[in-house]
N, C-alpha and C positions, 0 to 999 in steps of 0.2 A: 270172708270178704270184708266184714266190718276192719280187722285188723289191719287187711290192707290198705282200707282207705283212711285210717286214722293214723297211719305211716306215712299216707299220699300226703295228707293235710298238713301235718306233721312239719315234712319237708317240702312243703310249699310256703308253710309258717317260718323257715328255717331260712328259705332261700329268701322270703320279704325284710325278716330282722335283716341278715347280712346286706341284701340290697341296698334297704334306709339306713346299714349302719358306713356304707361305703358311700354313698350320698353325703350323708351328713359328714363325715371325712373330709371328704370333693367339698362342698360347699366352705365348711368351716375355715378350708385352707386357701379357697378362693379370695371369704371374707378378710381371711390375714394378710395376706400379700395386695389385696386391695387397699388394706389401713396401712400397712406398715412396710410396702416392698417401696424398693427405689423410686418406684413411678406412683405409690401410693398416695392415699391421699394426704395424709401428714405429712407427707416428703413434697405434696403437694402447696401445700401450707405455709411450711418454712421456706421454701425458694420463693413464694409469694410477699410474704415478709420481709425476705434479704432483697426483693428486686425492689420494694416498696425505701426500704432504707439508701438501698443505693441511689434510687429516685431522688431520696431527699438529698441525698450526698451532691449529686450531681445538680439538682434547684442552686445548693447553696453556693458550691463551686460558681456558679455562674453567675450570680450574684455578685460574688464577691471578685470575680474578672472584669467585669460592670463596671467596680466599684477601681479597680486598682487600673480600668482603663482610665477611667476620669483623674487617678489621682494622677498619673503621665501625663494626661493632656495640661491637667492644672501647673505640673513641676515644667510640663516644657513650655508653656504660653504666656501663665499668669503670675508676673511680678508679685503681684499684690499677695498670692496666695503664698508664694515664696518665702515674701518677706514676712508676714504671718506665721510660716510652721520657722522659720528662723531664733523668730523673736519667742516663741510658744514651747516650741518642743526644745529647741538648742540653749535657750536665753544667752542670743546674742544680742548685740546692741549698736544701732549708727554711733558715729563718733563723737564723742563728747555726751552722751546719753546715758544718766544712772538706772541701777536696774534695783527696783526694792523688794525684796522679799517680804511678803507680808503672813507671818505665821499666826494660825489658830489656836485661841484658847481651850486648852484640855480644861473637857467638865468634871 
């Protein structure tokens, strides 16, 4: 009888390893596809990031629509501003108007 039950115990000790070893399987592979499957969390992370960037992308776009609305309003309205990036960016000149270039000394 002893034999038997040390065979009983045996494979009851047999059937708890395999249990906890098929648990800890389950689990382990839970843990992975939790960090690192499509919907993971690091997959979590990086689209966090990329929406974060796009964010800025799209702040600065807007900005700078802002910025290129007012520069329209100024080329369709304002003489003055006109006349300005003319003489600034083009170096044009009114009539009879010299134009000096004044170059800097190299140190």
């Amino acid at each position: 009888m002893r034999n038997k039950n040390k065979k009983n115990n045996a494979y009851k000790t047999l059937q708890k390893q395999i249990f906890r070893g098929i648990l800890s399987v389950i689990g382990l592979s839970l843990i992975i596809i939790f960090l690192f499957g499509n919907h993971g969390v690091i997959e979590l992370y990086k689209l966090t990031k990329k929406r974060e960037n796009i964010q800025k992308e799209i702040d600065q776009m807007r900005k700078e629509k802002v910025s290129l609305e007012e520069e329209r309003f100024k080329l369709k309205n304002d003489d003055k501003y006109i006349e300005k990036l003319a003489r600034e960016k083009y170096r044009m000149a009114k009539p009879n108007e010299r134009i000096f270039k004044v170059k800097e000394k190299d140190h």
